[in-house]
LOKEPA-705345 format. One record per residue (C-alpha): residue in three letters; x, y, z. Coordinates in steps of 0.1 Angstrom, whole numbers, plus 5000, padded with zeros to 4 digits. Each point is the difference from the previous one (the first is absolute). Layout:
# LOKEPA-705345
ALAXYZ ...
***
This chain:
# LOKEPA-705345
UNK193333023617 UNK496050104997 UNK499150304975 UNK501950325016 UNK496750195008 UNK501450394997 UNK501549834963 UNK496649934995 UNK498250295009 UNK502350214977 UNK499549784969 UNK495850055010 UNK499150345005 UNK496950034989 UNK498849705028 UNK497550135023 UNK500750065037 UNK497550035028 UNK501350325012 UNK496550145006 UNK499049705025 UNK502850115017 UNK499350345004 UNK502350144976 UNK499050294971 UNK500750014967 UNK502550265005 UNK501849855029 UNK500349654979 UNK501550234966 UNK502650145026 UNK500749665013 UNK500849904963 UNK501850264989 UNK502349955035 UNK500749614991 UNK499950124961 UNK497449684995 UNK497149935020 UNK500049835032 UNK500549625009 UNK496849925021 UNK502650015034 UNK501350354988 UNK496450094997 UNK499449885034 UNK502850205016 UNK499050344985 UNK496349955011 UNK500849945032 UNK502650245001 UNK498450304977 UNK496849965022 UNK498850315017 UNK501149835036 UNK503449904992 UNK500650314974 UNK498350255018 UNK499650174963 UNK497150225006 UNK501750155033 UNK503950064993 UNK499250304982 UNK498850125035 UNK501849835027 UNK503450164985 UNK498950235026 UNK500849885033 UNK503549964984 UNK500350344985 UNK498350155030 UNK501849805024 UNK500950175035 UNK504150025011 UNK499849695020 UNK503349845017 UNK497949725009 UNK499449874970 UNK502149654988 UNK498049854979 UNK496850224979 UNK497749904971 UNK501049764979 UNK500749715021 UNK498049755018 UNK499450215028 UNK501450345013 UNK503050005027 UNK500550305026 UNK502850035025 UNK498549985035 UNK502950065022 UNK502549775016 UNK501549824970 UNK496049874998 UNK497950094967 UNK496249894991 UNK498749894965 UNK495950065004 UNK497650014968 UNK496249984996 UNK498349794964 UNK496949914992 UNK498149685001 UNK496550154989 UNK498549794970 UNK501649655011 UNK498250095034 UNK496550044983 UNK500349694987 UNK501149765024 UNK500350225035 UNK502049765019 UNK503049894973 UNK499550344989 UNK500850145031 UNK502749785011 UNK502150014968 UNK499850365004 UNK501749985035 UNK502149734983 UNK501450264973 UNK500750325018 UNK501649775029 UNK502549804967 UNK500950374988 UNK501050135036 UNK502749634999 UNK501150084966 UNK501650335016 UNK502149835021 UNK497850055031 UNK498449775027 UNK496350124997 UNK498350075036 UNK496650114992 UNK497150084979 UNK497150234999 UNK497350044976 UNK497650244987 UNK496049894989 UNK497350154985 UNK496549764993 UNK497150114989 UNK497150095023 UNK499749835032 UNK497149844996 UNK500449874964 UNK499449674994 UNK503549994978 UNK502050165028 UNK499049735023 UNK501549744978 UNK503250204995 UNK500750195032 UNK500149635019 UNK502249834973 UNK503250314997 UNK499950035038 UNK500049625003 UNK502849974975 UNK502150335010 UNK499849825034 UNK500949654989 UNK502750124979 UNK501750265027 UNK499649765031 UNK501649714987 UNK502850234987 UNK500150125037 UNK499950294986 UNK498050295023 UNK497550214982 UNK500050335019 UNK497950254986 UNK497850094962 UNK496750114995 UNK496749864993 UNK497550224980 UNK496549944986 UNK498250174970 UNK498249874977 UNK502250134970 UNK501849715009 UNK497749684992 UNK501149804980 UNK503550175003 UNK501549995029 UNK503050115008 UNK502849775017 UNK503450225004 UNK502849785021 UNK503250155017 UNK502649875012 UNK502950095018 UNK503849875004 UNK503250075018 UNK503549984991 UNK503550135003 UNK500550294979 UNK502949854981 UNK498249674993 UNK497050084972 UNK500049814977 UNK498850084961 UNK498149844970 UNK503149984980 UNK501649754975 UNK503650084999 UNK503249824991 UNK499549744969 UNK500449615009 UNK497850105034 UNK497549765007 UNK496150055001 UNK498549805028 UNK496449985003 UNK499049935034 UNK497049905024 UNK496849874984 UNK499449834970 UNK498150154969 UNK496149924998 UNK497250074976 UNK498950255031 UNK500150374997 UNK500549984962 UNK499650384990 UNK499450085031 UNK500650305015 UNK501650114964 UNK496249934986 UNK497650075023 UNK500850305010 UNK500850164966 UNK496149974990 UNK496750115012 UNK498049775021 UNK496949864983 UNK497349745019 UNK502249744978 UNK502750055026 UNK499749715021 UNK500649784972 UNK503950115003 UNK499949815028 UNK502849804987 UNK502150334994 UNK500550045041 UNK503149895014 UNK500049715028 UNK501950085031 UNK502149755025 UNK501350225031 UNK502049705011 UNK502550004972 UNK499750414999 UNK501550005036 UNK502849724988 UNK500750224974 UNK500450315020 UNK502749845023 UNK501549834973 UNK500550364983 UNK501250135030 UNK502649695007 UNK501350064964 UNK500550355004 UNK502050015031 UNK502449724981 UNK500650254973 UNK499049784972 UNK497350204983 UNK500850274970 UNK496850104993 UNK496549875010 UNK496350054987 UNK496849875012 UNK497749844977 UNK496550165002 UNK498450184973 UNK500549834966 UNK502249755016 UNK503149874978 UNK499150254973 UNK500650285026 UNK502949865021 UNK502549904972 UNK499150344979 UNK500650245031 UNK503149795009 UNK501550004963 UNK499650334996 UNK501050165031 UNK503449774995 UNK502549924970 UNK497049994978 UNK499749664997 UNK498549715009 UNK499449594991 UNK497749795011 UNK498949624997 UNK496050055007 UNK500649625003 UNK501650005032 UNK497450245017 UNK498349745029 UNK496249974988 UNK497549905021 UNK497649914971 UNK502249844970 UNK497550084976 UNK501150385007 UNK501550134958 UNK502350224997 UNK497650335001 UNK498149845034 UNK503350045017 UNK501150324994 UNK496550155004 UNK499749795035 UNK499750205033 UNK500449725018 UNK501250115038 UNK502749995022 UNK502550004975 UNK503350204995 UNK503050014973 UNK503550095009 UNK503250034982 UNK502749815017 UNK503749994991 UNK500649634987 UNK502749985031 UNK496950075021 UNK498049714985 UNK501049785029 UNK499350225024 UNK496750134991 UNK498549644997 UNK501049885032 UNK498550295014 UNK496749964982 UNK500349635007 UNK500050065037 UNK496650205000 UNK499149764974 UNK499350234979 UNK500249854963 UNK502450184977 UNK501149954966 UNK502450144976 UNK497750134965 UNK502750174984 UNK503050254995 UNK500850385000 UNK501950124969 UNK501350324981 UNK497849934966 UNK497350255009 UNK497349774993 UNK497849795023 UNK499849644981 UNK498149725013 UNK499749624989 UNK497549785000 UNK500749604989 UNK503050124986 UNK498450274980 UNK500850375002 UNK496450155015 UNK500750355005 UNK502650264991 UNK499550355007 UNK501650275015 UNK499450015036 UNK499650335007 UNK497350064974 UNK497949815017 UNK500850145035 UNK500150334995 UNK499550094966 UNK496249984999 UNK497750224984 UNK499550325019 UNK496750155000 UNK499250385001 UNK495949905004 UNK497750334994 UNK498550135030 UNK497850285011 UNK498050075029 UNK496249815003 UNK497350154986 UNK498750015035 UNK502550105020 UNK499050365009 UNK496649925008 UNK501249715023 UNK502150335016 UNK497350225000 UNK497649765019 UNK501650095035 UNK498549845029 UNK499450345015 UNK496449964989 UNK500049695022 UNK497249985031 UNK502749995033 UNK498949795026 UNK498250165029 UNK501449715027 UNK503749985000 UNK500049715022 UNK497949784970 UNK501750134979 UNK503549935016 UNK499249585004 UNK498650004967 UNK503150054985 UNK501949825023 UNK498149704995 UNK500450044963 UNK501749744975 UNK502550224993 UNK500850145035 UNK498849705027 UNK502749805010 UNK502349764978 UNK500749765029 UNK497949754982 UNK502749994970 UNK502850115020 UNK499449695025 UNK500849764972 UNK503550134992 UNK502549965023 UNK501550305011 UNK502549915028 UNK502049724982 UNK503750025003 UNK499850245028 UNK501150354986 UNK497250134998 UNK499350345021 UNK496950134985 UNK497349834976 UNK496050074993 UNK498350205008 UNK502850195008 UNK500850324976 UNK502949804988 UNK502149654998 UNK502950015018 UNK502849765004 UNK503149965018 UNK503449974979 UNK502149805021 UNK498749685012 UNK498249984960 UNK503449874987 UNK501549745014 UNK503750135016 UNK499050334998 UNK502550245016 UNK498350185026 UNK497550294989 UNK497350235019 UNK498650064962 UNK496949894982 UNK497850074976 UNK496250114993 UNK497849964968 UNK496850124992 UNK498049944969 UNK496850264992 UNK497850084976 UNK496550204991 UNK498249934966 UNK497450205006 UNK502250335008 UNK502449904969 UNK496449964978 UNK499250375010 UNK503850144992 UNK502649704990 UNK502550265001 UNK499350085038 UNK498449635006 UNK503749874993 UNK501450265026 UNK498049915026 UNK500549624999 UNK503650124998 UNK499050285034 UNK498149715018 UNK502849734998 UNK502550255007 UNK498250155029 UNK499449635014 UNK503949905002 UNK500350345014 UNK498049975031 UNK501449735008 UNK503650185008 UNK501749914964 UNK501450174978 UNK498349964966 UNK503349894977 UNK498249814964 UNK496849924979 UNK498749734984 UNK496750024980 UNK497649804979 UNK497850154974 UNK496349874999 UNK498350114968 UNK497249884977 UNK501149984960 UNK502950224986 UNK498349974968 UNK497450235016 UNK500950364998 UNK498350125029 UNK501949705021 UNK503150144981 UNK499750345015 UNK499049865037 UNK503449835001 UNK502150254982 UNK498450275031 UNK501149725024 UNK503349954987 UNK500750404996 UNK498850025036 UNK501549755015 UNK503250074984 UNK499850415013 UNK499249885033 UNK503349775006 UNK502150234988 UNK498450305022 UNK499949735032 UNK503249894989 UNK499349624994 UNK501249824971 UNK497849714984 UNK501749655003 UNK498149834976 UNK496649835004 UNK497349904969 UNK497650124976 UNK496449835001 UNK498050114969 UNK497049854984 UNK498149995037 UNK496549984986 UNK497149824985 UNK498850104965 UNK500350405000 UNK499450055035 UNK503450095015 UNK500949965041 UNK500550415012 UNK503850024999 UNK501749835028 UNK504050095005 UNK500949835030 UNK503150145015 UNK502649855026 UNK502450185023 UNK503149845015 UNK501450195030 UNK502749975024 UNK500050035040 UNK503550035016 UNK498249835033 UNK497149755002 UNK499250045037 UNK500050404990 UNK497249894975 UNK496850195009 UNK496649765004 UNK496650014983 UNK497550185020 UNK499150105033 UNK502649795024 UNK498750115033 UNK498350245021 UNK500950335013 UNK501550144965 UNK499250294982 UNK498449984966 UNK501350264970 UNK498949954968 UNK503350184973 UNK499050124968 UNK497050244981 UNK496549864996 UNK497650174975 UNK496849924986 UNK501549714974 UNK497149704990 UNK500449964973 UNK501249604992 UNK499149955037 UNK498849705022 UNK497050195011 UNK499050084967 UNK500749714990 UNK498249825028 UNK497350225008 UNK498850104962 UNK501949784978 UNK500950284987 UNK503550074978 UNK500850384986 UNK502050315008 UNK503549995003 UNK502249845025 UNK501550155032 UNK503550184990 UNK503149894999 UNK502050205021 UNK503549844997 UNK501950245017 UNK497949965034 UNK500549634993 UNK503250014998 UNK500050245031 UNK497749775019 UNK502249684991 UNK503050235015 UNK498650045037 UNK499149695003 UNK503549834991 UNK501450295021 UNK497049925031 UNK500749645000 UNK503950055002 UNK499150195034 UNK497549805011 UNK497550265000 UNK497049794987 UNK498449745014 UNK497749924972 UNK499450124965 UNK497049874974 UNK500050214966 UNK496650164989 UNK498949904965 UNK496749794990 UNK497250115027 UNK501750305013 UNK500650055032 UNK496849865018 UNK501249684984 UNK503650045010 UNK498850085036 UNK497949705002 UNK502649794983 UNK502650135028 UNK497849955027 UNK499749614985 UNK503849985000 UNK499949895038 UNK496550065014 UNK500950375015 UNK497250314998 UNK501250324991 UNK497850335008 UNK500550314974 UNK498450304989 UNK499850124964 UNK500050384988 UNK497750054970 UNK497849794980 UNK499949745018 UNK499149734971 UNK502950154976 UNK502549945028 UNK499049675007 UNK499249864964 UNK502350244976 UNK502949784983 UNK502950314996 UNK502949834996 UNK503250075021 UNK498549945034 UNK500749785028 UNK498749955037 UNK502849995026 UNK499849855040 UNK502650195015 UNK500949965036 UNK499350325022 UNK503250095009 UNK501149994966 UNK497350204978 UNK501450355006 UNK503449874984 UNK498049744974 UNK498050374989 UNK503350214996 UNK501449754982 UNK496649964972 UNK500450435000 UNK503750004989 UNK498949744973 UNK496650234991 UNK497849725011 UNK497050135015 UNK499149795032 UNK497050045016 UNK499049835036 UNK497149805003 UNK499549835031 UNK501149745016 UNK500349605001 UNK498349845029 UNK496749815008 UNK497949744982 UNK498150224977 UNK500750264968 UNK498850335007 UNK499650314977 UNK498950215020 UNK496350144993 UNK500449734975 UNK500149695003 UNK500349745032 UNK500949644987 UNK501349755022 UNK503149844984 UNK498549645010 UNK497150154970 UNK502750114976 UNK501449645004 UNK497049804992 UNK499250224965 UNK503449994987 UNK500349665006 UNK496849844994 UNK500050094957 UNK502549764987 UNK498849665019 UNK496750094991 UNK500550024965 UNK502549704995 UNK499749825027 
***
């Protein structure tokens, strides 16, 4: 037997190790010594990189997202919460759904289309690792400016990869957001959800229980690709160096991701899975840590018997890999048979790396040499914990007191109107949206550019018992309102996701968020995300919607200029009856139009200042949750009765933009008069509004029902002809609104 190599690193402690290289501190590689009581073998060094890294550790944020547990909302949906691989809510029927949003930002940047993919790839691996068949994705982007040179080479590459990726998964992609600023070049921002179903007494957990279990590593084999990954990248700052990590971004292979999916699914309904983690993030290092120490404790491994793709990989290569499409279960050894012939069937290659035990310690071997040997759970969840210093920017009440009040208003509505309908951020997404398929499977009910996704539950899992249910997500954002107040900004991502399950007839029931900020190391950052948090936290518990889980994304910029804080935020909700679900738009003639909620004078953040001025300052529009939570009410209550015929939430653009965008939905003209200022009620952003078609014979019931919940309801007009009209405002025919909104995207990517 070969030199034992933790022997050997306690009889050398003076022996220097690359810890900085590997992103480590000084202090963080002291702890690590005084933990093992010697200093680390270069594979322990490896796994507490990996796993102390501010992706996998989330050391700079725990401090803070404490409070979406301590703030949590009574919720008698809730299965699963943080702390798993995704979140798990009770949806009626016996059914639940495991939903969660992460990043895939920096890998993105540097090679769009992998980047992408892998992204899709991960989110979709920790949906199976819950026990649940995964049904769809969504994702949320943010590029630079539209007409950057950079953004053209990005925005191609993730929507050609999130496409790739999703489609041959068969996976539908039903909804997200695309958004362009130029904050975001060179950091753009590529958040993946995904969603699952499964039978509320089947999750699964990432657990290691009973010693003499086996470990089973499962799917791909282990590559050089994706080394540091996710763990690396995105726990530093991007510099122009970045595409030289090239190397660092995973490879995907959608083939063996879908093999892997049924196979997970076959092995679940035989009963011969204990507990089960995907591989993603710092690969090996992450999966046998979280398993050990969410078990007996313990854990051994032969890093020998781990299936390499390159068999030059050492020791350190493979527990650092993010190589895809992998998973780890723990299998009782009477299971053994069982759980190979499965995998054999899918051919999916699976082979047994080691053993659970009761010794507390996860050892691994290595040419019969003893590699590692830690305690698991110091480097799962025993990292440092950072409370950063923050404080608010130097310029943040300037930024405030720069309202766009002293901006020129347009004198021609109609101009004005188009212009922002045919702008990057507002003109039509069918040019992405065209590239993902949104139908596959056949459940779903409702997809872009509607309000919300929406899917049926029944026919998604194979020998379903019969259900009218289903469920709607919606995934929103607004860096420029959460740059202005990140305390509010937060809210309203929170309002506007909310708001958008809500009009489509379901009940809002769970959230899932990721966290987009530039360096915690920064404490103006540092006090943008701490707002965030705090406000995203009050808001759940006033709306009464736990968090399930979802990711923090820090170090989001280039040198010392930060990305304005983007917390994206999605909503889960649940509709008793998909055929009661409630359209996008204007559906058909002959209805009358209501807008429901308050508008004020509120630019600030907006599209048209934005658009018209390029202008940023002020403070956001308010977050009213109470009317939200009022609005969301008549709605889930209108769409039980059938009182609405179609719904489209008000929120970037205001309500000239929503008007248009409902007049798009099926090529129907509405007529309506305005009271007041005219450009404030077409162009204000106040949150906790929505535009209603309600047939005639049902208004006067549709209005008493918005006064018993306090909603104001206003009539507009009505739906009907081939043209928008405002009334001493503007005449546009909708054939003109079509050709703006659509013509931007084509014409800048072709």
């Amino acid at each position: 037997m070969s030199t034992d190599s933790v022997k050997r690193a306690e009889s050398t402690p003076d022996e220097p190790m690359p810890f900085a290289e590997l992103g480590m501190k000084q202090d963080e590689y002291d702890r690590v010594k005084e933990i093992l009581g010697r200093r680390p073998t270069g594979s322990e060094l490896a796994i507490y990189s990996v796993m102390w890294s501010e992706h996998c550790s989330y050391k700079s944020s725990k401090v803070h997202l404490r409070q979406f547990a301590t703030k949590a909302p009574e919720s008698e949906a809730l299965l699963v919460g943080m702390g798993e691989n995704a979140g798990v809510v009770d949806i009626g029927d016996g059914w639940a759904a495991t939903f969660k949003i992460e990043s895939h930002n920096h890998p993105s940047y540097v090679e769009p289309h992998q980047g992408a993919a892998t992204g899709v790839g991960g989110i979709v691996r920790d949906i199976m690792s819950m026990g649940a068949r995964p049904i769809a994705v969504m994702d949320s982007l943010r590029f630079g400016a539209a007409d950057a040179v950079d953004t053209r080479r990005v925005l191609p590459g993730v929507v050609e990869g999130i496409s790739h990726y999703g489609n041959c998964l068969g996976l539908p992609n039903i909804g997200g957001e695309v958004v362009f600023d130029p904050c975001y070049i060179g950091n753009p921002l590529v958040n993946a959800l995904c969603v699952g179903l499964l039978r509320k007494d089947q999750i699964k957990l990432a657990t290691a229980p009973g010693p003499g279990n086996k470990v089973v590593l499962f799917g791909a084999s282990t590559g050089p690709d994706g080394i540091g990954g996710a763990s690396v990248l995105a726990s530093a700052t991007f510099e122009d160096e970045s595409h030289a990590k090239r190397p660092a971004v995973q490879v995907g292979d959608p083939f063996m991701e879908k093999l892997l999916i049924e196979c997970c699914l076959e092995l679940y309904t035989a009963d011969v899975v204990v507990g089960i983690q995907d591989l993603g993030a710092a690969g090996v290092s992450c999966a046998t840590t979280e398993l050990a120490a969410k078990g007996t404790g313990g854990m051994h491994v032969d890093l020998n018997l781990v299936p390499l793709r390159d068999p030059s990989l050492r020791p350190e290569e493979i527990l650092m890999s993010e190589s895809q499409e992998r998973m780890m279960a723990v299998v009782r050894p009477d299971d053994i048979p069982a759980f190979m012939a499965i995998c054999q069937k899918w051919d999916v290659p699976a082979t047994v790396i080691g053993e659970v035990t009761d010794t507390g310690r996860l050892v691994m071997t290595w040419d019969d040499e003893v590699i590692v040997d830690i305690p698991p759970g110091t480097a799962a969840d025993d990292g440092p914990v950072y409370e950063r210093p923050f404080h608010e920017p130097a310029g943040q009440a300037a930024l405030n007191a720069d309202a766009p009040d002293r901006l020129e208003r347009p004198d021609d509505l109609r101009a004005a109107l188009l212009r922002l309908l045919g702008s990057p951020n507002l003109a039509s997404r069918e040019w992405v949206t065209s590239q993902y398929d949104r139908y596959v499977r056949s459940n779903t009910v409702l997809a872009q550019p509607a309000d919300a996704g929406m899917l049926r539950v029944h026919e998604a899992m194979d020998g379903a018992e019969p259900t009218t249910r289903g469920i709607a997500l919606a995934t929103d954002g607004n860096g420029r309102y959460a740059k202005l107040d990140p305390y509010a900004g937060a809210q309203l991502a929170l309002a506007e996701a909310y708001r958008n399950v809500a009009v489509t007839g379901a009940q809002p029931l769970a959230v899932t968020n990721c966290l987009n900020f530039g360096s915690p190391e920064d404490p103006e950052v540092m006090w943008q995300f701490a707002e965030a948090v705090r406000g995203l936290a009050d808001a759940c518990r006033i709306l009464g919607v736990p968090v399930t889980g979802g990711n923090v994304s820090f170090y989001n910029q280039t040198g010392s200029t930060a990305i304005n804080p983007t917390p994206v935020v999605g909503v889960l909700g649940v509709i008793d009856d998909v055929a009661k679900r409630v359209g996008s738009g204007f559906t058909a003639e002959g209805l009358r139009v209501a807008l429901l909620g308050e508008t004020r004078e509120e630019f600030g953040g907006s599209e048209w200042a934005h658009v018209a001025h390029g202008h940023l300052g002020g403070l956001p529009p308010v977050a009213d949750l109470a009317a939200e939570q009022a609005l969301a009410a008549v709605m889930v209550e209108a769409a039980r009765r059938g009182l609405v015929e179609g719904s489209h939430d008000l929120s970037d653009g205001g309500l000239g933009v929503a008007l248009a965008e409902a007049c798009l939905a099926r090529g129907v003209g509405a007529t309506v008069t305005l009271t007041g200022d005219p450009f404030t009620a077409l162009f204000s952003e106040s949150a906790a509004r929505a535009l209603v078609a309600v047939r005639p014979e049902a208004f006067e019931e549709f209005a008493a029902l918005c006064a018993r919940h306090d909603v104001p309801c206003y009539g507009l007009g009505t739906t009907g002809g081939s043209s928008l009209v405002v009334e001493g405002v503007l005449d546009v025919p909708v054939a003109d609104l079509r050709d703006k909104h659509a013509a931007t995207l084509p014409a800048l990517f072709g």
